[in-house]
N, C-alpha and C positions, 0 to 999 in steps of 0.2 A: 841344707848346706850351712852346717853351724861353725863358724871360724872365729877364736877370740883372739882380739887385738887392742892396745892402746895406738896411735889413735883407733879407733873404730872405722874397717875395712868398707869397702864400696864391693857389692853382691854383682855377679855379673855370670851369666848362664849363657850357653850356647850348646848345641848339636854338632856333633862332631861328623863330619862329612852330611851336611845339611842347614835344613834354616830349623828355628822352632816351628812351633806347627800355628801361624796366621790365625789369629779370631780367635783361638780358642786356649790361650797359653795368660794366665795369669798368676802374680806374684801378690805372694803374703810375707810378712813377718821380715819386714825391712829387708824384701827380694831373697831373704835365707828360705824360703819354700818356693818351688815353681810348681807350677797347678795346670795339669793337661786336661783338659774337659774334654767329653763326645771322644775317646781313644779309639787311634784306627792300627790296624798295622801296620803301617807307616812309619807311626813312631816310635817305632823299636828301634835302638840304637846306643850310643853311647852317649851321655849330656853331662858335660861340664860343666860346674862349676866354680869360678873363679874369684880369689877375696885379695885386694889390692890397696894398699896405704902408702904413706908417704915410704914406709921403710921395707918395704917388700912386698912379694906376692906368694899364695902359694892355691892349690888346685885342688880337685880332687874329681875323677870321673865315675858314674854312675851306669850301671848298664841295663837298659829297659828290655824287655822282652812281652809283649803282647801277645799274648795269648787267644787262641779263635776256634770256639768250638766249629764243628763242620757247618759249610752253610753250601746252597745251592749257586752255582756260577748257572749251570743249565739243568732244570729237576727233568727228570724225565716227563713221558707223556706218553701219555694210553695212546694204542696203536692198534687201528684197524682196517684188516686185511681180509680178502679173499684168497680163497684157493689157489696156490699158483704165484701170487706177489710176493714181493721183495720187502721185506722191511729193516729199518731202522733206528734204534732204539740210541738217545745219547742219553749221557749221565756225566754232567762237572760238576763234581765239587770239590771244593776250598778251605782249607780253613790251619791254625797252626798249636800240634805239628799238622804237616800233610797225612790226610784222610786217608785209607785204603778203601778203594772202589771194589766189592764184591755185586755179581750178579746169580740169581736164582731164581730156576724156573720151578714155579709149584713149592716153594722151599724149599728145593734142590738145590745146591751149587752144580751152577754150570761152566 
């Protein structure tokens, strides 16, 4: 967030429909850099930045988008059955964009 001004502006950052992200949100470079550590998808969103002096203010909004390869909410698990049983097999997963859940038996799609 690089704003130039006489006097020299006060740096001021917020998440727009949210807070920052606790514990892990630090500022460099007299508050004109804000530093997200450990990113979760969470904090995707919009974050302002805001520069304010005696003779004005002005803004400018950012838009994060995180990113998330697939990951397991539930991995499946080997499943064994005798002759005649019922089985069931789950498969969640998560990740952005959303995943397409394919099943195959033997290599087959089924």
């Amino acid at each position: 967030c690089f704003c130039f001004s006489r006097p020299t502006p006060v740096i001021r950052w917020i998440k727009e429909g949210g807070e920052l992200p606790t514990n892990r949100t630090f500022f460099e470079n007299f508050k004109k850099t804000l530093k997200i550590i450990d990113v979760s998808e969470a904090d995707s969103g919009n974050y302002k930045c805001m520069a304010r002096n005696m003779l004005g203010s002005a803004h400018h909004v950012i838009s994060v988008t995180v990113k998330a390869a697939p990951y397991w909410i539930t991995a499946p698990r080997n499943l064994v059955l005798s002759p005649g049983e019922d089985g069931t097999l789950i498969c969640r997963a998560n990740g952005n964009p959303k995943p397409n859940i394919s099943w195959l038996a033997n290599g087959v799609p089924i």
